[in-house]
TIRO-2110 file (N, C-alpha, C; in Angstrom, 1 decimal):
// TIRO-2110
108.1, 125.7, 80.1, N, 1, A
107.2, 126.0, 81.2, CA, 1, A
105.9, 125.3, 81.1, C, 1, A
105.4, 124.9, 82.2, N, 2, A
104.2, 123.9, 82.1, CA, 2, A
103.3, 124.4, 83.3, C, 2, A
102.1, 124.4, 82.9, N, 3, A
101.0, 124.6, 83.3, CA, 3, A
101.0, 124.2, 85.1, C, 3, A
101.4, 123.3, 85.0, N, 4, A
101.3, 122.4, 86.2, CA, 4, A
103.1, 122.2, 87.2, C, 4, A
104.1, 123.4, 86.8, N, 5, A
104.8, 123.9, 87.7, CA, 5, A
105.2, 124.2, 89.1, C, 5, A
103.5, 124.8, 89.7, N, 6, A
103.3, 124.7, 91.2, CA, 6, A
103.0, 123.5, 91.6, C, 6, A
103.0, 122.3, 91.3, N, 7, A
103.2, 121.0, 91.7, CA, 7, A
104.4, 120.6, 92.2, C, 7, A
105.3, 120.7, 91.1, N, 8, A
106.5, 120.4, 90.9, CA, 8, A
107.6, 120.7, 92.6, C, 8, A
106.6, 121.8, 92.8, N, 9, A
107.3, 122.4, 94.3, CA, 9, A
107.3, 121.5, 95.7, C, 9, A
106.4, 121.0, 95.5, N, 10, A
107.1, 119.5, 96.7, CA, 10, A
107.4, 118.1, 95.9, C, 10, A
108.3, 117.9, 96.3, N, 11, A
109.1, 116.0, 96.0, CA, 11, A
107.6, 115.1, 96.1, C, 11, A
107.3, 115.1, 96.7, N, 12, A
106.1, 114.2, 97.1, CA, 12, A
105.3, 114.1, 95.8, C, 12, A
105.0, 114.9, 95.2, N, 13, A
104.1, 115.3, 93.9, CA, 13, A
104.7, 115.3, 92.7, C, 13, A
105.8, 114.6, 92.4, N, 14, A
107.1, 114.1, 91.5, CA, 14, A
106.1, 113.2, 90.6, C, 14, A
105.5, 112.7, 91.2, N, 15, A
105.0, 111.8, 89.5, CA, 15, A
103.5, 112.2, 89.7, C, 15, A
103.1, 112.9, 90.3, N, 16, A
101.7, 113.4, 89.5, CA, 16, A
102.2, 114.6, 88.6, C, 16, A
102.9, 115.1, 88.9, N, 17, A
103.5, 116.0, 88.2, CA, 17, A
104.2, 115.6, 86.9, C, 17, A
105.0, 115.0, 86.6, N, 18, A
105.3, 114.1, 85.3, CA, 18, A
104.2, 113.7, 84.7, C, 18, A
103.1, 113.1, 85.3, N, 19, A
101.9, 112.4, 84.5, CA, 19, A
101.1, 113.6, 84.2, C, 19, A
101.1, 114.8, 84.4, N, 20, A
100.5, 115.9, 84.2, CA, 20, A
101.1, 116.5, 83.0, C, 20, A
102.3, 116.9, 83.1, N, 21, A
103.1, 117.3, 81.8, CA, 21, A
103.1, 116.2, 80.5, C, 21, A
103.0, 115.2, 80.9, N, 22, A
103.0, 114.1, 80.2, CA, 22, A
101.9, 114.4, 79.0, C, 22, A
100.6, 114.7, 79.8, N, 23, A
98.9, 115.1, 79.7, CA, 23, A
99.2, 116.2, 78.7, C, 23, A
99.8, 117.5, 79.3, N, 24, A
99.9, 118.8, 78.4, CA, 24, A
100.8, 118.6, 77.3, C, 24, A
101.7, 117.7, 77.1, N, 25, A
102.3, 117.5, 76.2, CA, 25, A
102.5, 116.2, 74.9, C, 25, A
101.7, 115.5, 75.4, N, 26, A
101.3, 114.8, 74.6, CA, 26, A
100.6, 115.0, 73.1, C, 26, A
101.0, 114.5, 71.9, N, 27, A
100.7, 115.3, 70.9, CA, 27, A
99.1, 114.9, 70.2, C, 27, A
98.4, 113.9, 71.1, N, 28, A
97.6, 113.4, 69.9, CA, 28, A
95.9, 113.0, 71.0, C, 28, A
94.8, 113.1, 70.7, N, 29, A
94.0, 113.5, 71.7, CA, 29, A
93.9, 111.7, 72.2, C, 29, A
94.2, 110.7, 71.9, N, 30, A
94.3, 109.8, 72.4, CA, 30, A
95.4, 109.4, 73.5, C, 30, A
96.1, 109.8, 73.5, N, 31, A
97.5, 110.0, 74.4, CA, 31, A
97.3, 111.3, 75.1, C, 31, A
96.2, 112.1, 74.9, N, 32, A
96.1, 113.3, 75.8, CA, 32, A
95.2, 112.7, 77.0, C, 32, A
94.3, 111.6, 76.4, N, 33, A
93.6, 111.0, 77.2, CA, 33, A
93.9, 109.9, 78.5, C, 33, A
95.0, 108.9, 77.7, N, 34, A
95.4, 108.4, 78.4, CA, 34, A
96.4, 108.6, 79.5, C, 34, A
97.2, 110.0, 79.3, N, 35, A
98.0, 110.4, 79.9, CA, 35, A
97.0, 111.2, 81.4, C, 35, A
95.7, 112.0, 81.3, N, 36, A
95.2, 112.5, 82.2, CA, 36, A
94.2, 111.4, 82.9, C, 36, A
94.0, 110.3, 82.6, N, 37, A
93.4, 109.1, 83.4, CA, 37, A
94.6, 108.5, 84.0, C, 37, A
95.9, 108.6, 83.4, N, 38, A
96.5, 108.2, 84.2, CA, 38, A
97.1, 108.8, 85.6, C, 38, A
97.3, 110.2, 85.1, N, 39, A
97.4, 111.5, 86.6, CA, 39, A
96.0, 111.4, 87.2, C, 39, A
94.8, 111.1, 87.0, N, 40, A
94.0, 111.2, 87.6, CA, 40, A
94.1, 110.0, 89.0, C, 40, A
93.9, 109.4, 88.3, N, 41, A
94.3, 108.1, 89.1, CA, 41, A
95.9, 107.6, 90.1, C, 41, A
96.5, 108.4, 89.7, N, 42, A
97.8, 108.9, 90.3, CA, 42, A
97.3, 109.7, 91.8, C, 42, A
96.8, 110.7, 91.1, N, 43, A
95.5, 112.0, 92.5, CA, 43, A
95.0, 111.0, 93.5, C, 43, A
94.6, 110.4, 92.7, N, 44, A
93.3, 109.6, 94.1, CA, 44, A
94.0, 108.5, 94.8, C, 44, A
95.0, 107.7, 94.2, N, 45, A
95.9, 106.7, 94.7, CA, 45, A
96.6, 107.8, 96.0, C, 45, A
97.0, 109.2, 95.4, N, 46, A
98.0, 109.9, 96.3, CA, 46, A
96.8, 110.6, 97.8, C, 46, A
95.4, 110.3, 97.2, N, 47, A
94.6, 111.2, 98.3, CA, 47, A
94.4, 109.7, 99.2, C, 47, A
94.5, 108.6, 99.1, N, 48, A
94.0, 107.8, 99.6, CA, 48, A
95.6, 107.3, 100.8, C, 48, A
96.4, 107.6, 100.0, N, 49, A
98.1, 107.2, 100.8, CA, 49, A
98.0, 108.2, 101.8, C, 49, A
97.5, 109.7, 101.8, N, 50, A
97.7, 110.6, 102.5, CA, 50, A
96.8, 110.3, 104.1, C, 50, A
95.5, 109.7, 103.3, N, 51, A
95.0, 109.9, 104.6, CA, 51, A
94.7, 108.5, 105.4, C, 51, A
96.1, 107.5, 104.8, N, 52, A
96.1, 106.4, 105.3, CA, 52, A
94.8, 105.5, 105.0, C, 52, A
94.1, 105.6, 104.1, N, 53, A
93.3, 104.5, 103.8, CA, 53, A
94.0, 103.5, 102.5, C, 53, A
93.1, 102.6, 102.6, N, 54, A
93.4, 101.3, 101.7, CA, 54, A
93.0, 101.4, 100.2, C, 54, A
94.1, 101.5, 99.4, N, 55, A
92.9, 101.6, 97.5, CA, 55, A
92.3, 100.3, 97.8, C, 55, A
91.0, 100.8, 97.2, N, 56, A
90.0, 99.5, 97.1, CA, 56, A
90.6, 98.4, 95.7, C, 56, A
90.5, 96.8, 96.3, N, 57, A
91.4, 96.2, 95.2, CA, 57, A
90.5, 96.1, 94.4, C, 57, A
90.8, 95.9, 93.4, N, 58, A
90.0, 95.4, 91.5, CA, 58, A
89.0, 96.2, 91.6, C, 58, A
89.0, 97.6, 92.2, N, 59, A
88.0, 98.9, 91.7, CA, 59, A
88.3, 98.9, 90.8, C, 59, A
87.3, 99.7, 89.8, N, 60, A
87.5, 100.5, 88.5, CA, 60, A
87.8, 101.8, 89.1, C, 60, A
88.2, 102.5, 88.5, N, 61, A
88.5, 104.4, 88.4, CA, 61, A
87.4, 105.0, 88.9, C, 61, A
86.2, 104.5, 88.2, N, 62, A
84.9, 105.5, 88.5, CA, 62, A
84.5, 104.8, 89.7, C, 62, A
84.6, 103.8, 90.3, N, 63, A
84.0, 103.0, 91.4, CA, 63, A
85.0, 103.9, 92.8, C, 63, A
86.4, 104.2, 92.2, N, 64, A
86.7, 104.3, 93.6, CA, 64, A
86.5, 106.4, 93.3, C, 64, A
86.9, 106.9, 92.5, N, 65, A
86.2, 108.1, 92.8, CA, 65, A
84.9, 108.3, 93.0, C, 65, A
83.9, 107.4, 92.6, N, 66, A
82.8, 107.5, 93.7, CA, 66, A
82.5, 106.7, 95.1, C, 66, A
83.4, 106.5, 95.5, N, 67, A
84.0, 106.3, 96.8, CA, 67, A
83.1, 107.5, 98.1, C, 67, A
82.8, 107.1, 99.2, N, 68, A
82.5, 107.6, 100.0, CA, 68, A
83.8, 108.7, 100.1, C, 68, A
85.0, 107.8, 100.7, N, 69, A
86.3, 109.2, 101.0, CA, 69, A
86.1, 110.1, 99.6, C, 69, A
86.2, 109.4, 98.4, N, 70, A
86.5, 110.8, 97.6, CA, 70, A
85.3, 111.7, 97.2, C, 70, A
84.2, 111.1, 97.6, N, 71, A
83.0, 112.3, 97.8, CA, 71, A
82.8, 113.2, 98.9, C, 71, A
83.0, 112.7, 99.8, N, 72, A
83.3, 113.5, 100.9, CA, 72, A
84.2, 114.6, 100.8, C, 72, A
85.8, 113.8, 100.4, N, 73, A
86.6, 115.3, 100.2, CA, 73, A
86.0, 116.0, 99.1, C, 73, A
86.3, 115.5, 98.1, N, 74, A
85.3, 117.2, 97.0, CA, 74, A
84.4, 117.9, 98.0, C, 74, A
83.4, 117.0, 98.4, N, 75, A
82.6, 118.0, 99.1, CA, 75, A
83.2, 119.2, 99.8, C, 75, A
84.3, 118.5, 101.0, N, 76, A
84.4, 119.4, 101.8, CA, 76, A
85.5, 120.5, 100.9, C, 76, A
86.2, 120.4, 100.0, N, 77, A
87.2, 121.3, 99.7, CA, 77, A
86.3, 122.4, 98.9, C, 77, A
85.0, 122.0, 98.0, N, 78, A
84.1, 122.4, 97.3, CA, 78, A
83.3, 123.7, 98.4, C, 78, A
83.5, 123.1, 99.5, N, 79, A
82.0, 124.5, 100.8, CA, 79, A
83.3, 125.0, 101.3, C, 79, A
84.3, 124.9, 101.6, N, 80, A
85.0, 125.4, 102.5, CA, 80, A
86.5, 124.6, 102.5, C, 80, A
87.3, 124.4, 103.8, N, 81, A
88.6, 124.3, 103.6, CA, 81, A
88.2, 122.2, 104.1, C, 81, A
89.4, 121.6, 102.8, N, 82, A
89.6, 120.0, 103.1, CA, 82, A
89.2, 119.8, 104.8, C, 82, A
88.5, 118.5, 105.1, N, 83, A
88.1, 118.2, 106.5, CA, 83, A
89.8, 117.6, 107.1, C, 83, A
90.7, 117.1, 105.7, N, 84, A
91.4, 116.4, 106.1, CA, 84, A
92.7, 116.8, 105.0, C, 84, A
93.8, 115.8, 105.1, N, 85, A
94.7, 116.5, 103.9, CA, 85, A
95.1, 117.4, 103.8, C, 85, A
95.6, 118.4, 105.0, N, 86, A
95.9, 119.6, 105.4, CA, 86, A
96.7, 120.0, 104.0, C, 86, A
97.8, 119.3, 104.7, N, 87, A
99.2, 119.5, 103.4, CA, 87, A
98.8, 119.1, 102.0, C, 87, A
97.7, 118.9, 101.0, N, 88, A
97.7, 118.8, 100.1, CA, 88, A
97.4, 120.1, 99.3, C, 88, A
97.5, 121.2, 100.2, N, 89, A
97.0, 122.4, 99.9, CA, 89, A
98.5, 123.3, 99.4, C, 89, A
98.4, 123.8, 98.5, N, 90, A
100.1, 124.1, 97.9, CA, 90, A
99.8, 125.6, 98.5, C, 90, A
END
């Protein structure tokens, strides 16, 4: 049983969900690391497919989650309900 089970409930969310368990099960804090940068970045690749925008090329990680789109959404899911991304809501 894994933490991250209510993922697993839509197909669409099949490999963030792998890279997540991956994260919780990994035995060593180096590979616990690389395993949740790599679902992180999995997240934001999947928030950016969803709402049809372009990943920014030869970003770094931190450049595109400080991204206008991905500041914006935290913001809005942070005050109230996503402006957009309906269905990413389980």
């Amino acid at each position: 049983m894994s933490e991250f089970d209510f993922i697993a409930q839509k197909n669409e969310y099949e490999k963030i969900y792998k890279l997540c368990c991956a994260a919780e099960n990994a035995s060593d804090a180096g590979s616990k690391a690389k395993c949740c940068r790599d679902a992180l970045e999995e997240i934001i690749k999947f928030l950016y497919v969803k709402e049809s925008k372009n990943y920014p090329a030869n970003a770094t990680l931190l450049e595109v989650i400080d991204s206008p789109f991905i500041c914006s959404f935290v913001k809005s899911i942070s005050s109230s309900k996503p402006k957009s991304i309906s269905s990413f809501a389980l």
